[in-house]
N, C-alpha and C positions, 0 to 999 in steps of 0.2 A: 269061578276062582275065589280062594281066598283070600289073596294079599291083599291088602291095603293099596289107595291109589297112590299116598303121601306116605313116606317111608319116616318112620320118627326114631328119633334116639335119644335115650338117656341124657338130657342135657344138665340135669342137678348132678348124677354121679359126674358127667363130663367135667360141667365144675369142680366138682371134688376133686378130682383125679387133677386134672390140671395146675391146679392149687398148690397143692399136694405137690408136683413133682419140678414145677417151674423152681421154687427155690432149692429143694433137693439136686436139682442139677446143676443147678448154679454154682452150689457149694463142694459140688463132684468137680466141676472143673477147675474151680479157685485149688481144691485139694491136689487134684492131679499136675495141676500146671505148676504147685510151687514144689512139690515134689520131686518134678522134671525138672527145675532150674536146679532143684540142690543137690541132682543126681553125678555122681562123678564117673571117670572113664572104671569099666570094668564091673559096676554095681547092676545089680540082677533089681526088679526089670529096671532095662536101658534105658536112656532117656526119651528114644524114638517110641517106644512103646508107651509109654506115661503120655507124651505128646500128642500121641491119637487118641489114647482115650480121654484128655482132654478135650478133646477139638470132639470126639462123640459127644460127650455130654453136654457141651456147649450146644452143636446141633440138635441135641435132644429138649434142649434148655431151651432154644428158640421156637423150633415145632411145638412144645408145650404152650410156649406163651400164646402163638398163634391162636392156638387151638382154646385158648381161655377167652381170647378176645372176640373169635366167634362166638362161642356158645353165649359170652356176654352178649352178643350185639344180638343174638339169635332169641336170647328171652327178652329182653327189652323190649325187642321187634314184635314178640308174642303177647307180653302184657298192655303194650298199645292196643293191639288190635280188638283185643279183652273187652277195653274199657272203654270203646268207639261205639 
């Protein structure tokens, strides 16, 4: 076979991308939620619709972070091992 026994991934793009879209989200939700609050009855889109895509973005905001703080923990862990 050819696979590899250890499956590896892009951990520098992962940082990037991570980087990248933690505060891009962040600011998708601050947008979408104050948007929601100043939405009034009858205004296209409603306010339920604003509201979840806030709360997306936020959960997309959070899995971003996640996903930073692994790949962080994940080189750290690889340049120890480097330099042992």
């Amino acid at each position: 076979m050819s696979e590899p026994l250890h499956a590896r991934s892009a951990l520098r793009l992962r940082l990037l991308l991570s980087a990248l879209f933690v505060p891009l989200f962040l600011a998708g939700t601050v947008f979408f939620g104050v948007w929601a609050a100043d939405t009034g009855a009858g205004d296209s889109p409603g306010r339920g619709t604003l509201v979840v895509i806030a709360v997306v973005c936020g959960a997309l905001a959070l899995l971003a972070a996640a996903d930073l703080l692994v790949v962080i923990r994940r080189l750290r862990s690889a340049r120890g091992t480097r330099t042992r």
